[in-house]
N, C-alpha and C positions, 0 to 999 in steps of 0.2 A: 193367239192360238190356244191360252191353255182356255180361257173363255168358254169356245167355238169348240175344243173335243169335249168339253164338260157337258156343253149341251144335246153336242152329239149322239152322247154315251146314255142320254135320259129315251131318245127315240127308241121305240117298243118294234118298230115294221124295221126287222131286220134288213131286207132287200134295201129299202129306203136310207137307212145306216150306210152300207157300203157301198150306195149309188154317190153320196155325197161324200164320203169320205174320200174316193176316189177322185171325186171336183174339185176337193179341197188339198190332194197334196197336188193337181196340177197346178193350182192356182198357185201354191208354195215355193215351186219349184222354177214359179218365173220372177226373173230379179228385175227390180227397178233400179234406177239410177240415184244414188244418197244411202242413207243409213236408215236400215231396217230393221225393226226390233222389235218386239211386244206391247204397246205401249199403254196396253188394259189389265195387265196381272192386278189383282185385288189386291190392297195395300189395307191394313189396320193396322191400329195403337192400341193398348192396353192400356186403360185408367186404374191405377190399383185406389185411387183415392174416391172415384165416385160408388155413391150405395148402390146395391141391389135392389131392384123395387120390378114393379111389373111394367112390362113393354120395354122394358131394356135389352140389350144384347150382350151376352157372355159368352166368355171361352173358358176352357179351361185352365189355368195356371200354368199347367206343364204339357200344355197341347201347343198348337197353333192356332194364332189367334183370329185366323180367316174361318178355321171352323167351326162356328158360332151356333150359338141357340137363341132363343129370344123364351126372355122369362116368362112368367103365364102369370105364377103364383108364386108365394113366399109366405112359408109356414114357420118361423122360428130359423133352425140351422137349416131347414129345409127348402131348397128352389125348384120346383118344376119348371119344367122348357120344354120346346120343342124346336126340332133341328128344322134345318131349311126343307126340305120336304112336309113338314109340319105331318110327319107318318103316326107320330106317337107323343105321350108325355114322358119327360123322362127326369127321373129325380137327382139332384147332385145336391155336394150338400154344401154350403153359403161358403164355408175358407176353402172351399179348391178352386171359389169363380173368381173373373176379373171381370167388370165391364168394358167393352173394347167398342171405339168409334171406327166404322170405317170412312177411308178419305170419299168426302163428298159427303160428309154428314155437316149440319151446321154445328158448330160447338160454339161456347159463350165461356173462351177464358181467363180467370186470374192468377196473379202471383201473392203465392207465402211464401214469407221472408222466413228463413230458416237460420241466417247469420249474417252479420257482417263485420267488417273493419274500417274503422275513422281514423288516417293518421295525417290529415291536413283539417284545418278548421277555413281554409280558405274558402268563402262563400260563392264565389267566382268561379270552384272547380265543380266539373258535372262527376258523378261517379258512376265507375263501372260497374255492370252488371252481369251475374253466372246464373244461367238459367236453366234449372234442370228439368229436360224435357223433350220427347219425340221433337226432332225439330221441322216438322211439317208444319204440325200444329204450334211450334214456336213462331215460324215466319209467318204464321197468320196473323198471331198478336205481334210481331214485330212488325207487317203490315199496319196495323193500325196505330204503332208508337211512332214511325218513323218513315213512312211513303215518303218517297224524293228526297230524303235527309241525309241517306250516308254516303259517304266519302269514300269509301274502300272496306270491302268484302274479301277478306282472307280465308280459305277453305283447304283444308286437306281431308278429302274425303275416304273412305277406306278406297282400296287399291285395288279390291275385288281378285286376289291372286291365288283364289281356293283354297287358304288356310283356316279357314274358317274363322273369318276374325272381324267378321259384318254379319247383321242376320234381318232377314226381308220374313216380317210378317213376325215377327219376335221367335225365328228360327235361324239358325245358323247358315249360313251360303258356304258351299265345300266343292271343289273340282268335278265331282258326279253332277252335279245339279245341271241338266242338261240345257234350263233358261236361267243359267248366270248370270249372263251379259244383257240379255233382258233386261232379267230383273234390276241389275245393276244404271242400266240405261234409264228404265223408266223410275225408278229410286232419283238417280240426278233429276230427269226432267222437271218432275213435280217441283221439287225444290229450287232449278234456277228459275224458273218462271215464277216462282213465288218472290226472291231474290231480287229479281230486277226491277221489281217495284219498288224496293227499294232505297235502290242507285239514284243519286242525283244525274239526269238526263243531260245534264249542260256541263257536268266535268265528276265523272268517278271512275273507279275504277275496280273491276271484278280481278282476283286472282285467283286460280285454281290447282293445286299438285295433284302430281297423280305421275304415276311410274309405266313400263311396260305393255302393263297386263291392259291397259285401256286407255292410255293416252290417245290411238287414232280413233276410237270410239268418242273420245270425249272432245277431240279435235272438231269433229263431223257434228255433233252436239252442237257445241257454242256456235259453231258457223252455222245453224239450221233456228238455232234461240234466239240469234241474235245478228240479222242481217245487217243491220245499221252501224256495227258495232267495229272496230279495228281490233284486230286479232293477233299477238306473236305467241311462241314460244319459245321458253328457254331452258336451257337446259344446262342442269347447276350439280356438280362432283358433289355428293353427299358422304362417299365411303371411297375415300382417298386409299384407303387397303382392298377395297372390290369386295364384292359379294361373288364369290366361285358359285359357278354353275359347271357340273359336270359335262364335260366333252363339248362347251360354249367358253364362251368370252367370258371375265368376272366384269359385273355389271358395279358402276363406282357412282353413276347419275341417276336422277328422275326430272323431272319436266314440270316447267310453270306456265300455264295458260295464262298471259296480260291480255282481259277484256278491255279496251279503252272505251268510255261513253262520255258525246259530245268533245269539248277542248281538252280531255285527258292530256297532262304530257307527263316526261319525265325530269324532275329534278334533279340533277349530277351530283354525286356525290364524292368526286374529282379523281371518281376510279374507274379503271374498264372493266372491271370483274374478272377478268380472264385471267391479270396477271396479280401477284401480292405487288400494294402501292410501294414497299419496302421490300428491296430482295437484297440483303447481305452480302450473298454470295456471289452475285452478278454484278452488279452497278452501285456500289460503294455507298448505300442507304440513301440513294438519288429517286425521287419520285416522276424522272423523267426519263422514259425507256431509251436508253442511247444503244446507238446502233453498233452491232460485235464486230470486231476489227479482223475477224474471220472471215473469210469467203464460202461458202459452201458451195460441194461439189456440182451439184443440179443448178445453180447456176454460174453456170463457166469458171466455174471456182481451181478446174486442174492448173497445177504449173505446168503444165504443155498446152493451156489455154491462154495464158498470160505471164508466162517467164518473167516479165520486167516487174511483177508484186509478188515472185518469192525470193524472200529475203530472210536476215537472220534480227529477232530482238534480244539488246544484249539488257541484261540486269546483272548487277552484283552478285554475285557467289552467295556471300554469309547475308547480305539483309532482302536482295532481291530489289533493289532500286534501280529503277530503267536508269539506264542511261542513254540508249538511242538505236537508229537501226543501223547493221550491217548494210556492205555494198551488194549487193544485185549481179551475181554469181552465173555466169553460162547456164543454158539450158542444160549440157550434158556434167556438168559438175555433181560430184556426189556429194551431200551434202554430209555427210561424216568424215569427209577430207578436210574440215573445215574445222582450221585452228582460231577457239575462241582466243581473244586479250586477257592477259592472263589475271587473276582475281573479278573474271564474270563465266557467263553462262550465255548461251546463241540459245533461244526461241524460235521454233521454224514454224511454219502453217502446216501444222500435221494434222489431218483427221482423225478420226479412233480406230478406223483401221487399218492406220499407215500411210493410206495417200496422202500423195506430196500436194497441197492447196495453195491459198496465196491472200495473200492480207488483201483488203477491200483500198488497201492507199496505198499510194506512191511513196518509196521515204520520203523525198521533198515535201508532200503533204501530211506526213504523217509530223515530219519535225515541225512543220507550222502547227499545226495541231496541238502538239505539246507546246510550241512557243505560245500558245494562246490561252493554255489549261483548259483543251478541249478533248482531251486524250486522256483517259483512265486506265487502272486496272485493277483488277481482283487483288485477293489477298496471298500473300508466297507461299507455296507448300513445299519450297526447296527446289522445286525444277523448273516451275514454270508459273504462269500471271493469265488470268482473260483479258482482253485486252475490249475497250470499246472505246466508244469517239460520238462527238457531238457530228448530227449529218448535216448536210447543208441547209436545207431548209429548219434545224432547230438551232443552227448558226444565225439565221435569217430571223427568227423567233427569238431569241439572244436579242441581237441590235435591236430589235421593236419595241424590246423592254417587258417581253413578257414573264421573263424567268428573275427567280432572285436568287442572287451566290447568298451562300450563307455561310462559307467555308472555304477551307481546301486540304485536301487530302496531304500526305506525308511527299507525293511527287509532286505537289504543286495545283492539280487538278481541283479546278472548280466544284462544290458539289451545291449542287442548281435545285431550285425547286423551283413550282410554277407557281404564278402569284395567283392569290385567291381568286379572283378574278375568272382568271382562264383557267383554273382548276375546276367550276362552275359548267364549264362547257363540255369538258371532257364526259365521252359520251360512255354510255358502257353498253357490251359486246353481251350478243344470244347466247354466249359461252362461258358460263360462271365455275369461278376456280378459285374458292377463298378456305385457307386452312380453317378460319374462322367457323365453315359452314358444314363441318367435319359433323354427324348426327352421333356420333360415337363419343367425341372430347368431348361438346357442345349442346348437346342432348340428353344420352343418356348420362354419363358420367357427372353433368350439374345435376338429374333429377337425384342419384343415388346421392350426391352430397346431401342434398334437401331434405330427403326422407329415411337415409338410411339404410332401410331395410323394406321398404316398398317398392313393385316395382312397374313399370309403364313400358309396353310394348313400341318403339321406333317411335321416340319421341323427336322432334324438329332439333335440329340447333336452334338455340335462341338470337343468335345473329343472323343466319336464314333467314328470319323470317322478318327481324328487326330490317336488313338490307332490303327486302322484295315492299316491306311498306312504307318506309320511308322515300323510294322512290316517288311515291304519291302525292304522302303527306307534310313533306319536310317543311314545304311553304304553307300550310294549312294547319295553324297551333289548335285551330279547337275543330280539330277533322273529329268525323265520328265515324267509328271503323268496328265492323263487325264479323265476325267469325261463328258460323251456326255449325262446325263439325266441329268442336272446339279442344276437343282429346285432352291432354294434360294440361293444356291452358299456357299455351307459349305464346299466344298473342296478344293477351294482355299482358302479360310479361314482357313481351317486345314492347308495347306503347308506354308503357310507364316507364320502359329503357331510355325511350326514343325522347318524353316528358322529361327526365330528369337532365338528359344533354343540350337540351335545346330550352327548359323553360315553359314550354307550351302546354295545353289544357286537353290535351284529348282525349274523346270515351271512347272506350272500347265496351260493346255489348256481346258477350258469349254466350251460346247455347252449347249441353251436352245432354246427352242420356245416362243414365245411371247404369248402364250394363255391368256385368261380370265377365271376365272371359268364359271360352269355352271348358278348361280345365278348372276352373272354380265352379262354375258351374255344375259340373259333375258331382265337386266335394261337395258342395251345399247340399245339392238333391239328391245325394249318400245319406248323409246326417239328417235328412228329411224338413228340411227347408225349401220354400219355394219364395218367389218373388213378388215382393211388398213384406215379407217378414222381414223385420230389422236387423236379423242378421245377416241375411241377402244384402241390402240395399247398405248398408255400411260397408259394403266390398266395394261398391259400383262404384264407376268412376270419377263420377261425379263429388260424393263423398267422400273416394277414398285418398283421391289424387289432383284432380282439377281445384276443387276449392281450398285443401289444405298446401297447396303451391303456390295459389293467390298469397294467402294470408303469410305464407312462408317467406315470400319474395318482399312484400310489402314491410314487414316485420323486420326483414336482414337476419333473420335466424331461421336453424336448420328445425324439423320438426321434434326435436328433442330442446329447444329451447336454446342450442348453441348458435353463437355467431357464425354466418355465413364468411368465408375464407376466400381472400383472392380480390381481385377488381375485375371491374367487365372489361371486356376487350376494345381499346380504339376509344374511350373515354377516359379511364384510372379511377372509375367510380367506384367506391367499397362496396362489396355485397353487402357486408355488413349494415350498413347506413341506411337502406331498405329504400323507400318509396314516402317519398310525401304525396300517396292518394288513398281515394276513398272505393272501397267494395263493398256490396251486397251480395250473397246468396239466395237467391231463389227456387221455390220449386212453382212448377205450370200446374193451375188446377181446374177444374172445369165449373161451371155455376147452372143452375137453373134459370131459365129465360123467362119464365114468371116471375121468380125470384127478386130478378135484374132490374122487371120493366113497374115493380111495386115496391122500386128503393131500399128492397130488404136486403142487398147485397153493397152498401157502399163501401161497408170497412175491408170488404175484400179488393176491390177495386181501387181503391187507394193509392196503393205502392204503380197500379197500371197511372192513373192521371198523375202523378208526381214523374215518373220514366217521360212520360209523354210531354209534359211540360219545359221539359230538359234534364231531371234527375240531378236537380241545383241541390245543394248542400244532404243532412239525411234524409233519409227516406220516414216522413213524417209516420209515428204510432197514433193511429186511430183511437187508443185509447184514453189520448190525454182530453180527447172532445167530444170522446162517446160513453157516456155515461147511463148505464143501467140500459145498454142499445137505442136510448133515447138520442136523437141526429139533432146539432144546435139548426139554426135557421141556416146559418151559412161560415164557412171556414178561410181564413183568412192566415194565410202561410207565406211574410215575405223573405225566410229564412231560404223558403226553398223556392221563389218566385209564380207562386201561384196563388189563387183562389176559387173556394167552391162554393156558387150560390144554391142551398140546397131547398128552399121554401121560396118560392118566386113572390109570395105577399110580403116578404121583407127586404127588395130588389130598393127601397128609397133610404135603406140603412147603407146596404149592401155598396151601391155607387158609389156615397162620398168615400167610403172607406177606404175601396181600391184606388178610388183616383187620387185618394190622398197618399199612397201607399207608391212611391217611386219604383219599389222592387215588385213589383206585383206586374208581371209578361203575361200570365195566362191564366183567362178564366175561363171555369166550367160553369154550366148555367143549366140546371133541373127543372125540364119545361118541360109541355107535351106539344105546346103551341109554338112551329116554327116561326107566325108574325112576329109574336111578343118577344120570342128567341132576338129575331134581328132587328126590334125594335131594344131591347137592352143594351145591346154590345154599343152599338149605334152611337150611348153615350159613355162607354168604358173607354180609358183611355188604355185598354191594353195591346198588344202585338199579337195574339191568338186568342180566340174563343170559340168553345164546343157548348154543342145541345146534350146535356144527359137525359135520358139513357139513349135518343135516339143515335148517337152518332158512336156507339160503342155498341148499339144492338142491328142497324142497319153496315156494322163492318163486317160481324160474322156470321151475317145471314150470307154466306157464301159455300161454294162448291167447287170440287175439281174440273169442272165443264167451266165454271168463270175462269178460273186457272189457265 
C-alpha cells in the first residue's frame, strides 16, 4: 500500500487519481483468507563505514534512510546529489551523509575483528562469534558461512509494542505508525527466509519469542514460511509478580514459537516445566509428583458425596508425628463434637472455605500405605500436615524398579527418585513455570551484577533460554547455534552454561546492531552527535553491552574487574571460574567487487574463510604473511584446520603440503578456471574445498526477489 499511494500521489490527471483511488480502497476493503500485510515497504541499512564517491546512495544521518539521494559529484567536504525525482542538484556537506544499501542491492561483505578473548587453548574447540551488524545483511554472509549447518536458531525479536524500542528504516516504530504490523511482519519475513537456509533440513530446530503484541501474527508467519515444518507453542511465566495492565489482567508470560525441521525432537531433561522438580513445601524434596491425599470439591470430593473417606488424621500435639486415622463418624455427626486422644490433634478434610471434603483413601488404605512408606506429609506448622501418597499406578512403577528410595523422611516415608533412566523420558508440558525463568532475578538483576551501573532494557533469564536450547542440543556436543537478534547476548552465555555442564564443544554465532535507545538518542543529538561518531557508537549496544557481557561472563568477573558472586543454578558452577572458551568481536563491512574479483581484498576476507572453515582455534592475523601487502603463493593454517592456495602455479608445492598436513579439513583454492578448480581438489585429501573469489562472489550476487 504505501508503494501504490506513493505512486498515486505522483499522477498529475486529477480525475484519473480518484478514479483509482477509489478501485483501490475497494480492492482493500475485501479480505482474504491467511495473513495480510504489506509485504513491499522499502527497507534500507546505513553503511557508516563505506566512502562517498559518485553513483552511490545517501541519506542523511539524522533523516531516514529510505530518503535517499544518489551522489553526482564530490568536491572536498562537498557532495552534490540528486533526490529520486532527479528535480535538482542539491549540496550537503560529506559528515552529515551515510551511504545506505537498500534490500535487493548486491553487497560483497567482510568482517573487522574489533576484539577478542582466548581463554581455552583447546585446538578442537570452534569459537564464538559477535557480529555487529544490520542483521539482513548478516544472514546473507551467514548464508554463505554456514547453508544447512546450524543446529538451532534462537531469536528474540523486538515485540513491536509501540514503545518505541525497534526502528524500520533507521527510525523509531511508535503506537501512531499506522503500518506497524506491517512493517513489523515484513521486517520478520525477509529475515526467516533468509534463516532457513540455514537450518539443517534433516534435524534443527528454529525458536522464536515474542509476547502479546504479535504472537498470532507471528503464529500465521511461520505456518505460511514454513509448510513442511512442525509447529508448537509455548508459553513460559517470565514475571512471576505480573506486569499490571490497567482495568486488564497483570500479564506474567510470553510465548515460544518451536519450528521443528526434519527428525527434530526433544531431549528430556527429566522435568515437566510446569512444576519446580523440587517443591519443599509439598512433597518432602521428592522429584516424583505424588498424588494429594485431599479430595477436591469438583470432583465428588463433598462428605455428602462419600461419608465413608471423612475421617479424622491424628498427629501428636508438640512434634506433629502421624500416628494414624480416626474411625469414620456418621454423616450427620458434627465434627467439633469430636474429642481428640489426649496429647494429639484430629486433621479433617477441610477446604479453605470450610467445606467439609474427604480424603482420596479409605483408612484401611490409607494404613497400608503408611505400612508400605507410601504415605507422606508436609512439614508441621502447629495445626495441621499436607498429606500425599504414592497412586496406584506409581505403586506399579515402584515394583518395576523404576524409582530409587534414597531415604526416609522422620514418619518412615520413602523419599523416591526416578532413576535416570526414566527421568530421560519424562516429557515436558506447553506450560512453563520455573522460578529459575523469572527475567527480573535471572535477567536483569545478573546483568546489573555484571555491569554495575549499565543498563539493558528486558533482558532474558539466562536459564530461559539455557532450558529452551538445550532441549535441542543436549545430545549434539558440537551443535552450532545461532542467534541474529542477539540483544545483550544471553545465548551465548547460555551455550557456554550449557559447555561447561555437560563438556561438549558448541558455537554459538550472534549477530546485533549497535543501536542506541531512543532516549539516548535524544542526549547525543542534544550535544550534537550523530551516528558513526564514536561517541554514539560506544553507547550502542553492541559495544556497550553485548560484547563487554561476553568477555565479562567468560572472564568470571564483573565489569570492574571484581569476581563474579554466587553459582549458576541446577549446576553449583562459580560465576567466578568463568568459561573455558574462545570469542571474537566483529564488525560487517562492505567491499568493492572489483576489488574482490582482482585479489586486492584477501586480508579482509580472512576472518570470513577461517568462520567458514569452522572457526578452529584463533582467528588467524593476516599480518603475520602479508608482508608490505605482498600475498605469499599460498597459506597453510593447521592451527586453525585450513588452507589457502593463493597463486594456482604453485598448486605442485601446495598438494604435498596439505596432504601431508593431517589437520588441514579445508581448502580454498584462487582460480578463475572451474576445470583446473576440480581438477586440484581431486587430489587434496581434504573434507571441503572452495573456488576463490568465484564462490564468495557468485554468493552475493543476490536479491530480495531470490529471498
Amino acid at each position: 500500500m504505501a508503494a501504490i499511494n506513493d505512486l498515486i500521489s505522483q499522477i498529475d490527471d486529477e480525475e484519473l487519481k480518484k478514479r483509482i483511488t477509489e478501485e483501490l480502497e475497494k480492492l482493500t476493503n475485501q479480505k482474504k483468507f491467511g495473513l495480510v500485510f504489506e509485504e513491499h515497504l522499502p527497507e534500507c541499512v546505513p553503511l557508516y563505514d563505506v566512502p562517498i564517491k559518485k553513483g552511490c546512495k545517501v541519506a542523511l544521518k539524522t533523516g531516514k534512510v529510505n530518503e535517499y539521494y544518489t551522489v553526482m559529484q564530490v568536491e572536498g567536504n562537498n557532495v552534490y546529489c540528486t533526490d529520486k525525482k532527479e528535480s535538482q542538484l542539491i549540496n550537503f556537506l560529506k559528515k552529515d551523509l551515510v551511504c545506505i544499501a537498500e534490500f535487493g542491492e548486491s553487497i560483497y561483505p567482510y568482517l573487522k575483528q574489533i576484539d577478542s578473548i582466548y581463554k581455552s587453548d583447546d585446538k578442537e574447540l570452534p569459537t564464538h562469534a559477535l557480529i555487529q551488524a544490520d542483521n539482513y545483511h548478516a544472514l546473507q554472509l551467514l548464508e554463505y558461512l554456514y547453508a544447512g549447518k546450524v543446529d538451532c536458531i534462537y531469536i528474540d525479536p523486538p515485540y513491536n509494542t509501540g514503545a518505541r524500542d525497534w526502528k524500520y528504516n533507521n527510525d523509531y516504530v511508535d503506537s501512531s505508525d499506522t503500518y506497524r504490523h506491517s512493517k513489523w511482519l515484513s521486517m520478520m519475513k525477509k529475515r526467516l527466509l533468509l534463516a532457513k537456509k540455514l537450518l539443517k533440513p534433516t534435524d534443527s530446530v528454529m525458536i522464536v519469542t515474542i509476547d502479546e503484541k504479535e504472537y498470532l501474527h507471528l503464529g500465521c508467519l511461520l505456518e505460511e514460511l514454513f509448510p513442511e515444518a512442525r509447529i508448537q507453542m509455548v508459553s513460559s511465566v517470565i514475571n512471576p509478580k505480573g506486569n499490571r495492565r490497567d482495568n486488564e489482567f497483570s500479564r506474567c508470560e510470553e510465548y515460544l514459537f518451536f519450528v521443528y525441521f526434519g527428525d527434530s525432537k526433544i531431549t528430556s531433561n527429566g522435568e515437566d516445566m510446569l512444576r519446580e522438580a523440587f517443591e519443599e513445601d509439598e512433597s518432602n524434596n521428592r522429584d516424583i509428583r505424588l498424588r494429594a491425599l485431599l479430595r477436591g470439591a469438583s470432583n465428588h470430593g463433598k462428605r455428602t458425596d462419600r461419608p465413608n473417606l471423612f475421617y479424622p488424621l491424628l498427629f501428636e500435639k508438640n512434634t506433629g508425628k502421624f500416628i494414624g486415622p480416626g474411625e469414620v463418624p456418621p454423616l450427620d455427626f458434627n465434627r467439633n463434637d469430636y474429642i481428640t486422644p489426649d496429647g494429639t490433634v484430629a486433621m479433617w478434610p477441610i477446604g479453605t472455605n470450610g467445606t467439609e471434603l474427604t480424603w482420596n483413601l479409605q483408612p484401611s488404605t490409607l494404613i497400608e500405605k503408611h505400612k508400605q512408606h507410601f504415605l507422606s506429609f508436609s512439614k508441621w506448622d502447629g495445626e495441621k500436615r499436607v498429606g500425599y501418597y504414592l497412586s496406584e499406578g506409581q505403586e506399579e512403577n515402584f515394583k518395576n524398579g523404576m524409582y530409587d528410595v534414597v531415604g526416609q523422611d522422620d514418619d518412615g516415608a520413602y523419599i523416591i527418585k526416578l532413576k535416570e533412566a526414566v527421568t530421560k523420558d519424562v516429557r515436558p508440558m506447553t506450560i512453563w513455570n520455573k522460578k529459575s525463568h523469572s527475567a527480573s532475578e535471572f535477567g536483569t538483576t545478573m546483568l546489573n551484577n555484571i555491569f554495575k551501573d549499565r543498563r539493558f532494557s528486558f533482558p532474558k533469564s539466562l536459564y530461559a533460554v539455557h532450558d529452551a536450547i538445550r532441549f535441542f542440543v543436549a545430545n549434539k556436543p558440537n551443535a552450532l547455534i545461532v542467534d541474529f537478534f542477539a540483544g545483550s547476548g544471553t545465548t551465548l552465555h547460555a551455550v557456554n552454561l550449557l559447555n561447561a555442564e555437560d563438556g561438549g564443544k558448541r558455537q554459538c554465532i550472534m549477530v546485533t546492531n549497535n543501536e542506541v535507545s531512543d532516549d539516548e538518542s535524544k542526549t547525543l543529538t542534544s550535544k550534537g552527535f550523530t551516528p558513526g561518531d564514536a561517541e554514539w557508537e560506544n553507547l550502542g549496544i553492541a559495544n556497550y553491552v553485548t560484547w563487554p557481557r561476553t568477555v565479562c561472563s567468560i572472564n568470571g568477573k564483573d565489569i570492574k574487574g571484581e569476581n563474579l558472586k554466587g553459582n549458576y543454578i541446577g549446576s553449583d558452577i562459580p560465576m567466578a571460574d568463568g568459561f573455558k572458551a574462545n570469542a571474537v568481536f566483529f564488525k560487517l563491512g562492505f567491499l568493492d567487487k572489483t576489488s574482490v574479483q582482482l585479489g586486492r581484498q584477501f586480508k579482509e576476507l580472512l576472518p570470513l574463510l577461517w568462520l567458514k572453515a569452522g572457526g578452529w582455534g584463533k582467528c588467524p592475523e593476516s599480518e603475520k604473511f602479508i608482508k608490505d601487502n605482498i600475498l605469499p603463493p599460498y597459506i597453510i593454517l593447521p592451527d586453525n584446520h585450513f588452507a589457502v592456495l593463493i597463486d594456482e602455479k604453485y598448486f605442485s608445492e601446495f598438494e604435498p603440503t596439505v596432504n601431508s598436513e593431517k589437520e588441514i579439513w579445508t581448502a580454498y583454492i584462487v582460480t578463475d578456471f572451474e576445470k583446473g578448480f576440480k581438477s586440484m581438489t581431486k587430489s587434496l585429501n581434504v573434507k571441503k574445498s572452495y573456488q576463490l573469489y568465484r564462490d564468495y562472489l557468485d554468493n552475493f550476487r543476490i536479491n530480495t526477489e531470490r529471498n
